[in-house]
N, C-alpha and C positions, 0 to 999 in steps of 0.2 A: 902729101898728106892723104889724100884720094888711095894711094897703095897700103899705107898704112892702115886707113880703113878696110877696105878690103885683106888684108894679109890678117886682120884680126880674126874678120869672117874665115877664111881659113883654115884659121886655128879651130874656132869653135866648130866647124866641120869636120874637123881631123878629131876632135874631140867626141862629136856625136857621132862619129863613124867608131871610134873605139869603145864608146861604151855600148854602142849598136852589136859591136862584132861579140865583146863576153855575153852580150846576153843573148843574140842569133851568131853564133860565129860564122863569115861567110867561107870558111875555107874546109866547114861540114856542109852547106849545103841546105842547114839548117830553115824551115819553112815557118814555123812557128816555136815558142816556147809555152811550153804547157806546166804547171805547178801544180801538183797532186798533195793532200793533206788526207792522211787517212786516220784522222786523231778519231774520227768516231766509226769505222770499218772496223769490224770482226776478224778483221786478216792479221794475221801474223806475218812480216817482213818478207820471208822468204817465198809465203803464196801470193805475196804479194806482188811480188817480182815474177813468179812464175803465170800466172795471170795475164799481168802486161805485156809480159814476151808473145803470149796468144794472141789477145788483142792486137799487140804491133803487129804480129804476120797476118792476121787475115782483115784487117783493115788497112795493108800496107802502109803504117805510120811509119815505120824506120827509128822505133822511140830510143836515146840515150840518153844516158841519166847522164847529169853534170855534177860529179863530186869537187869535194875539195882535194889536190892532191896534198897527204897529208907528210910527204919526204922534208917539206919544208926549199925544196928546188924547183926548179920548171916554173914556171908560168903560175902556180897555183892553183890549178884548176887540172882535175883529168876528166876524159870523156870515156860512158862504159854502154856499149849497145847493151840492150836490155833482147831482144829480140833476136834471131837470125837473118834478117828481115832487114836490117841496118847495114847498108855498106859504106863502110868509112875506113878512112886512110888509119895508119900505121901512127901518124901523128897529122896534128892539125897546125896551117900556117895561122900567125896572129898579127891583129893591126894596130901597132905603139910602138915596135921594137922588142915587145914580149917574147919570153922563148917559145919554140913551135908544143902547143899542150899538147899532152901523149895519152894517146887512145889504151883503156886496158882489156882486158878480156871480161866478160860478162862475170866468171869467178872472181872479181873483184868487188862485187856486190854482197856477198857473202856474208859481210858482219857490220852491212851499211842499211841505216834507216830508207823506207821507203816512201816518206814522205820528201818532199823534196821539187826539182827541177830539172822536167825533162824536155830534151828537142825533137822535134819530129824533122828528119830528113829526108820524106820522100814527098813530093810533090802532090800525089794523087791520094796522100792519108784521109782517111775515110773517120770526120773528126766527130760525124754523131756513132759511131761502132763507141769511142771510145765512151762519149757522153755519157751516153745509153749504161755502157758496164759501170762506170764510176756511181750514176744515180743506184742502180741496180746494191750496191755496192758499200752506200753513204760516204762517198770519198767526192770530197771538195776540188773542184775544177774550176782555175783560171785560166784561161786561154789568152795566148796574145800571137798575134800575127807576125810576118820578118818585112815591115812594111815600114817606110819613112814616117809616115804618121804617127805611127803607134810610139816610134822611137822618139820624136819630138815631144809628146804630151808628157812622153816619163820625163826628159831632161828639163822642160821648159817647169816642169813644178820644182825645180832643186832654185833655189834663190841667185846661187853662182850664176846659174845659167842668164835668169833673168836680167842678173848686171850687166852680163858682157851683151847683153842685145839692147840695153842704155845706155850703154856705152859708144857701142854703134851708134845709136839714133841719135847720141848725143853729137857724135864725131861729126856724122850729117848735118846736123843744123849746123853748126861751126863751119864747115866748108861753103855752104850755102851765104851766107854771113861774107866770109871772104870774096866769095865769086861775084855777090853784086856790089861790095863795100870798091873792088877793083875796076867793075864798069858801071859806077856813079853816074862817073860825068859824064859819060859817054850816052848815057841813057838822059840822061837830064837834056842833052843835047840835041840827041833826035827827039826828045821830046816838043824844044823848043823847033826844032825845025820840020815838025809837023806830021812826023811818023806815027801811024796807026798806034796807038796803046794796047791792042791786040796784038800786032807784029812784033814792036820791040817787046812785051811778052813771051811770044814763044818765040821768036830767035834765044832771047837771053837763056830760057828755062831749055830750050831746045841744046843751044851750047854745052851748059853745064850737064845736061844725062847726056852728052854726049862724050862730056869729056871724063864723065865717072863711068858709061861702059865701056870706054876703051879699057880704064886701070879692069874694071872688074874684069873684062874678055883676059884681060893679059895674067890676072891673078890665078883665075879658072887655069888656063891652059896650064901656067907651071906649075900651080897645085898638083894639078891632075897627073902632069907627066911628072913631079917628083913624088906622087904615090902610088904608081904603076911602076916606077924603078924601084922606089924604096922599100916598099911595101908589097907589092904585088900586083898583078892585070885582077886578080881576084876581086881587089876594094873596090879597084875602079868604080864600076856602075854605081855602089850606094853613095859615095862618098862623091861622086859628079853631081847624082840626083843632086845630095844634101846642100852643096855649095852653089848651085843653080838655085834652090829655091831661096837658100837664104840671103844671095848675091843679091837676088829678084826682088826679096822686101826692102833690102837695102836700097835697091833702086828705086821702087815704089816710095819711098820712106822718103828720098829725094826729091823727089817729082814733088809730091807732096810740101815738102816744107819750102823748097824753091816758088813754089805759086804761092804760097801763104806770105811768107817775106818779100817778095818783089811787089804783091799786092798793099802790104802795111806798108812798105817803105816808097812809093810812090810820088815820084816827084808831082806839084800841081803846077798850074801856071801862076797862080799865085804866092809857093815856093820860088818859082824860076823871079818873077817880077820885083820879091823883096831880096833876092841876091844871096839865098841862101844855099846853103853847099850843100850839091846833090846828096851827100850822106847823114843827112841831118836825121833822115826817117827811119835808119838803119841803129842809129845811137838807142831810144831804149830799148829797138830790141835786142841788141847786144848787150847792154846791160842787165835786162831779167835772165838771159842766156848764162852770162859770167855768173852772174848769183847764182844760177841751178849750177853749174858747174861744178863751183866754192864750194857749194854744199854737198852734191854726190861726192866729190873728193873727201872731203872731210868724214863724210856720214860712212863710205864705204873701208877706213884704214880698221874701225873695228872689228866690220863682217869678216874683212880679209887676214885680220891677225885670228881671229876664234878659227877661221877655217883653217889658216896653217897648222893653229894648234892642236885642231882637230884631226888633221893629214899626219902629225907627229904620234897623237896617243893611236891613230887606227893602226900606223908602223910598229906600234908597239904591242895592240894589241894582238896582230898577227903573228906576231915574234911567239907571246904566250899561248895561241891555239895553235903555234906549231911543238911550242914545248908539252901540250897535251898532244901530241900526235900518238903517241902510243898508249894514252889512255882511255880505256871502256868500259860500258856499265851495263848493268843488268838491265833488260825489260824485261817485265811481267806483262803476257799477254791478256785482254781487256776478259777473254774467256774464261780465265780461273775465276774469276767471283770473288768477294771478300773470303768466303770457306776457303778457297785453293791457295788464297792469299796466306789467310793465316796459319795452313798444315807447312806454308815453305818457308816460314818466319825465323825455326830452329836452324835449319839447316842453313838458309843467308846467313844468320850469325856467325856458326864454325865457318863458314867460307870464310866471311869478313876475319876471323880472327887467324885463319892461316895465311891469308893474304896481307893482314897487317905485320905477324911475326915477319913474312917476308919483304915489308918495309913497300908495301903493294897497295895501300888503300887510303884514298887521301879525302879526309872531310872538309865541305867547306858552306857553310850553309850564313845567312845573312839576311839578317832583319832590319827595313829601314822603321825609322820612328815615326809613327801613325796614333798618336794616342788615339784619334778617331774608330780605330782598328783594335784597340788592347794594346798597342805597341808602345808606349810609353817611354821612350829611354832616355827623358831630358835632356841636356844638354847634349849628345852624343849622335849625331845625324844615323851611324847606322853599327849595329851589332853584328860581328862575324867567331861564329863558334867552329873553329878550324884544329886540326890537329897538325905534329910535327911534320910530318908527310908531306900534305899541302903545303905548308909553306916550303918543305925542300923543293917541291915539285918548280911553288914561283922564283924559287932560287937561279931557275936558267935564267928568268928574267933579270934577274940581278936586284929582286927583291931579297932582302937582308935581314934578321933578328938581331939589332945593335949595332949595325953597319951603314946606318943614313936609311934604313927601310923603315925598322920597327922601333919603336922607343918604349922601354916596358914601362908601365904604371904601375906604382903600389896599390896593394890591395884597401888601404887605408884612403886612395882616390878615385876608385871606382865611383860614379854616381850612384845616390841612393834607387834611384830607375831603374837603373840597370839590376842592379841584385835583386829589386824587388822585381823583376820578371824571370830571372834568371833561376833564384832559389826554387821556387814552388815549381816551375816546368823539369828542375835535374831534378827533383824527390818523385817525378813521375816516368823521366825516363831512367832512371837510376835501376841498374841489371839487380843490385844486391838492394834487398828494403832499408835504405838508409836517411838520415835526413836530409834534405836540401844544402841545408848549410856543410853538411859534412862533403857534399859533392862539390858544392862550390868553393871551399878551400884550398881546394886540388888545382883548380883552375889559373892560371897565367894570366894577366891583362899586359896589351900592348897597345897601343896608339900608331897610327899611320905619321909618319915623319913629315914635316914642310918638305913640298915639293914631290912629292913622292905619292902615287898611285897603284894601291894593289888590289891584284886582281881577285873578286872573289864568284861565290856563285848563288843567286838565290834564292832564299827557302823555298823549297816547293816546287822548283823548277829548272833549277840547277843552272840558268842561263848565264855568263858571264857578265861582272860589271866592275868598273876599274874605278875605286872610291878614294879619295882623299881624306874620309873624314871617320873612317872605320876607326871603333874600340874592338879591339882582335882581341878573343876568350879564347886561349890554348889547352887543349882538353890532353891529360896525360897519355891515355890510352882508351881506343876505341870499345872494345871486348871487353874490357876491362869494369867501363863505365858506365855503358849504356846496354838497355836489357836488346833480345834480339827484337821485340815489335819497333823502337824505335827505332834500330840500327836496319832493318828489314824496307820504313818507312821513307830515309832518307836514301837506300838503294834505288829504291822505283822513284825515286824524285831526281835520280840523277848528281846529289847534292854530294855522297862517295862516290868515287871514282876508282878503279883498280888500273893497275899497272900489267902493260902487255897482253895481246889478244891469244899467243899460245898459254902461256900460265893460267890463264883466266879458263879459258875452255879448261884446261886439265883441272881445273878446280872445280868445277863445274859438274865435271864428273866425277870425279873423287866424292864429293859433296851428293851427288844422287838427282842434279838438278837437271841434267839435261834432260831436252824435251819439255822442260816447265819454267825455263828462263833463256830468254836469247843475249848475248852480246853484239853489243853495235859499241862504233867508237864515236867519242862523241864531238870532236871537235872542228867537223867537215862543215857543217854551216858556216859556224864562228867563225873559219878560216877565208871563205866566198862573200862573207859579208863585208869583211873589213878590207877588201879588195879595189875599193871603190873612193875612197874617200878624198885620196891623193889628187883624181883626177878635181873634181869641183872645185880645192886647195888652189889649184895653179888655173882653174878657170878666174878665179876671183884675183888674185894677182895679177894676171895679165886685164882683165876687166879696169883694174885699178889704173896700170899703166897707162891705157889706152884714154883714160879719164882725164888724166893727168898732161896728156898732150892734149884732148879738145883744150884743157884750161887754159895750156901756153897758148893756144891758136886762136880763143876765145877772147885771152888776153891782150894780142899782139891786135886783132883786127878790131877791140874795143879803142883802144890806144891810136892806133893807126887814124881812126875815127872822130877822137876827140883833137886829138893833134890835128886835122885836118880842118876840123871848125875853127880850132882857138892859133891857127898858125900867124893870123892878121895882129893876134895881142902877142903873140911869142915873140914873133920876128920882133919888134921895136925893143923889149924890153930885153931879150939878148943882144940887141945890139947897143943898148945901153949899158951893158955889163953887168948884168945880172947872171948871177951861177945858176946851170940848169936844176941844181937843185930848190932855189928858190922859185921858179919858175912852175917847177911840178910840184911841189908842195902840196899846194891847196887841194890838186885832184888827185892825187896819191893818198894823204889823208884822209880824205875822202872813202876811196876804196879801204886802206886797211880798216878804219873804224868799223865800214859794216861788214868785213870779214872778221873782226874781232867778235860783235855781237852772235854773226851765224855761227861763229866757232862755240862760243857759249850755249848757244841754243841746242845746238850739236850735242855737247859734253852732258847739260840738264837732261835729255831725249834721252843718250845713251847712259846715264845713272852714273857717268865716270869713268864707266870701262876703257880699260886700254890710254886712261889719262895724259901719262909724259908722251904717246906716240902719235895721238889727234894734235896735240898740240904742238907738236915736233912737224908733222905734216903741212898745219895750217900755215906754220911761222915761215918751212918754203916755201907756201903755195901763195902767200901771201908778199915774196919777195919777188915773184913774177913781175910786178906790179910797177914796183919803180925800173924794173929793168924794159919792159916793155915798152913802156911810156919817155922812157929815155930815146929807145932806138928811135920810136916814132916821133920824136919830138925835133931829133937831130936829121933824120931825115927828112919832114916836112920844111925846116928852116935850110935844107941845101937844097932842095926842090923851089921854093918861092924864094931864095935868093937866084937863081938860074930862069927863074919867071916861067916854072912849069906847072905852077898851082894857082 
């Protein structure tokens, strides 16, 4: 069990050596990651970039930006020196099995935002040069170092993480539990025959870290040498650091709970003189222990299904920012002013209407319900006013109009909320002076399907979000419908989207825009974000596992213990003929009743979530129970039949 603990720790250090590497990859060389927001900078994207590449070379940063690679293959991720200044490999090796990310040429930056995530690869980067320009600059600087520390504060705040290091200290106490439940008597016995209560102390606590770092030395070494084969000589060093220290609280964490328990369970001579059995002092701490147990088991089968669920939609929704891969949108930079703004309103329109003829411009814009705000939309959690476009676009996704995706609704069930937000905002974006109601006739309602999550973007900011509870308002045609302020409006909000980055430029200039509107694509964060979620998923499952065995362990050495008190009433009444189930009865009942109530208490805490699978959980964890206390029951009555107890 000792290895199991530690092979856990392993895990989690293979884990925080992964998520270490996407965010400092060791196989650039990478020193720090730097996060640049230039939302309120005067620069335009491309001085923006040209800028940094200065700053990298004369403050020898070695800065590369970290895109999303947006092919939808590799790794997910590409790297693009920003500088000349940046020496990096051809491709970069990676730590999980991931493919090697592929380094692109600095012309790859070309129609990519410069806000974003970059590395510095040189050692000797001169990190107030950059400071200095950013302030100079009003461009928002987070700096993080490529240091063990820095990487445990980010993982230790995700909750997954948290589990699996309770997990641990759980597993500890349980072996500790074991280790003096095994040398009881033995300890009772130098007790009686006069051995210092200092020395059988640390002999006993001396033993047990002895016999947890040998598993841990032996855990280290094959770690290590199966991620310097596996992986690379590269991980080596972070990933030794990582599992040395965490090895080290583990052992700590030992140390600790072995003094605590061999102190509470202290045999006396007044124990020894009324003839009670050395493990008498060990029963309730084994008991509050099984109960913490019962209860992290139980409490944790929700966190662990939300997070798989959660590991499922981020797979999904990677899938749909690789289905916008080829989609981009206009920025207007912060320097036109509202005037520059509004002479280029006419012209975004004809763009938007030659890019819609060509089946190129997809709206997707989405209000959740905030009466607090004016957003009013009764019963309906959130409004999404999208064209046919957008929804082909989520069509890669295997989002559907009447196919398990969409469910239309007649216009006859619209909520009254709805219209009454709806009417009076079309009669002001409405291109022809028409009435509201004449615009909103025109309009489709659909309903998001059970089961079924589509993806929208919203108002104002174009971000992605995957709703189950959307009323979808299908607008017939964009040009058609809305005048060009509004349609101009939802461009610079990102909320249209245009299809392919050469048509877009040719439109651009056909349209007379170049020079006064840049394209960037927009779905390279989206794609780096949801990169991440799978790992914490399977931290919390294996968290779970690892739970799930202190309980048998927790169980077996509670059992072991009670069996050992109560073997004087066992033996006579099995050997009267009494079935061992009448025999454990009493204390079996016992334990399920107060696993019944924690289960309960469970279920009220957690509002229900995840109901048939807590209760599905508890009902095995709760059959530990008579199984445990059988072995034990049967092995105590062949032990003091043989007159070894």
């Amino acid at each position: 069990m000792t290895l199991v603990l530690f092979a856990l720790v392993a895990l989690v250090a293979a884990i925080v050596t992964d998520l270490h590497d996407r965010s400092l990859p060791q196989g650039l060389g990478a020193r720090a990651a730097v996060t640049l927001d230039f939302a309120d900078a005067h620069l335009g994207d491309q001085r923006a970039f040209t800028e940094l590449a200065r700053v990298s070379e004369e403050g020898g940063l070695g800065l590369v930006r970290v895109a999303a690679d947006l092919t939808g293959g590799g790794a997910g991720t590409v790297y693009v020196p920003v500088g000349p200044d940046a020496d990096v490999p051809s491709s970069v090796a990676t730590f999980g099995g991931r493919d090697d990310v592929r380094v692109a040429p600095p012309e790859a930056l070309a129609n990519s935002f410069a806000t974003g995530e970059y590395l510095v690869t040189r050692a000797a980067g001169d990190r107030e040069a950059l400071e200095t320009w950013a302030a100079q600059h009003r461009v928002s600087v987070d700096w993080a170092e490529a240091d063990l520390v820095s990487t445990l504060q980010l993982v230790v705040r995700e909750a997954s993480f948290a589990s699996s290091l309770l997990a641990a200290s759980v597993l500890t106490v349980t072996l500790v539990l074991f280790w003096l439940s095994v040398r009881a008597r033995g300890r009772a016995v130098r007790v009686l025959g006069g051995v210092p209560a200092w020395r059988i102390q640390l002999e006993d606590v001396g033993g047990f870290l002895a016999a947890v770092a040998v598993a841990a030395a032996a855990v280290v070494v094959l770690a290590t040498a199966v991620v310097a084969v596996g992986q690379g000589a590269v991980f080596v060093p972070f990933y030794l650091r990582t599992l040395l220290v965490l090895s080290g609280a583990v052992v700590a964490t030992s140390a600790v709970a072995a003094l605590a328990v061999s102190a509470a369970s202290w045999p006396t001579a007044e124990s020894l003189a009324s003839r009670r059995s050395p493990v008498t002092g060990l029963r309730g701490v084994t008991t509050v222990v099984a109960a913490l147990v019962f209860t992290l088991v139980v409490s944790a089968v929700g966190p662990a299904v939300t997070a798989w669920n959660q590991a499922s939609r981020a797979a999904e929704q990677q899938a749909t920012w690789y289905a916008l891969a080829d989609q981009v949108s206009l920025v207007f930079p912060s320097a036109l002013g509202e005037e520059g703004f509004v002479e280029l309103m006419p012209a975004v329109g004809a763009l938007l209407a030659d890019a819609e003829e060509a089946g190129g411009a997809a709206l997707s814009s989405t209000w959740a319900s905030e009466p607090a705000y004016g957003y009013d939309l009764g019963e309906v959690g959130h409004l999404a006013l999208v064209n046919q476009d957008w929804l082909d676009l989520m069509r890669r996704g295997s989002v559907r109009t009447g196919s398990g995706g969409l469910v239309q609704v007649p216009a006859g069930q619209v909520p009254a909320e709805v219209r009454d937000f709806l009417v009076p905002s079309l009669e002001i974006w409405s291109r022809d002076p028409r009435p509201g109601e004449e615009v909103y006739a025109q309009l489709q309602f659909y309903r998001v399907a059970d089961g079924v999550t589509l993806p929208m973007a919203t108002a104002g900011g174009g971000e992605l979000e995957f709703l189950d509870d959307a009323l979808v308002a299908v607008v017939p045609a964009l040009h058609q419908t809305f005048d060009d302020d509004f349609l101009a409006s939802l461009t610079s909000s990102q909320n249209i989207v245009l299809t392919g980055l050469a048509p877009t430029l040719e439109l651009v200039r056909a349209h007379g825009l170049e020079g006064s509107v840049e394209v960037r694509y927009v779905a390279e964060a989206g794609a780096l974000q949801a990169q991440y979620t799978a790992h914490f998923a399977w931290l919390r499952g294996v968290s779970l596992l690892a739970l799930a065995a202190a309980l048998t362990l927790t169980a077996a050495v509670g059992a072991l213990i009670t069996a050992m008190l109560r073997a004087r009433r066992d033996f006579p009444m099995r050997l009267a003929g009494r079935s061992w189930a009448q025999i454990l009865a009493p204390r079996v009942g016992r334990e399920v009743v107060a696993g019944l109530a924690i289960t309960a208490l469970v279920v009220a805490w957690q509002e229900g979530r995840e109901l048939a699978l807590v209760v599905t959980v508890a009902a095995l964890a709760l059959l530990v129970s008579p199984l445990t206390h059988l072995a034990a029951a049967r092995w105590s009555f062949t032990n003091l039949g043989l007159r070894k107890q």
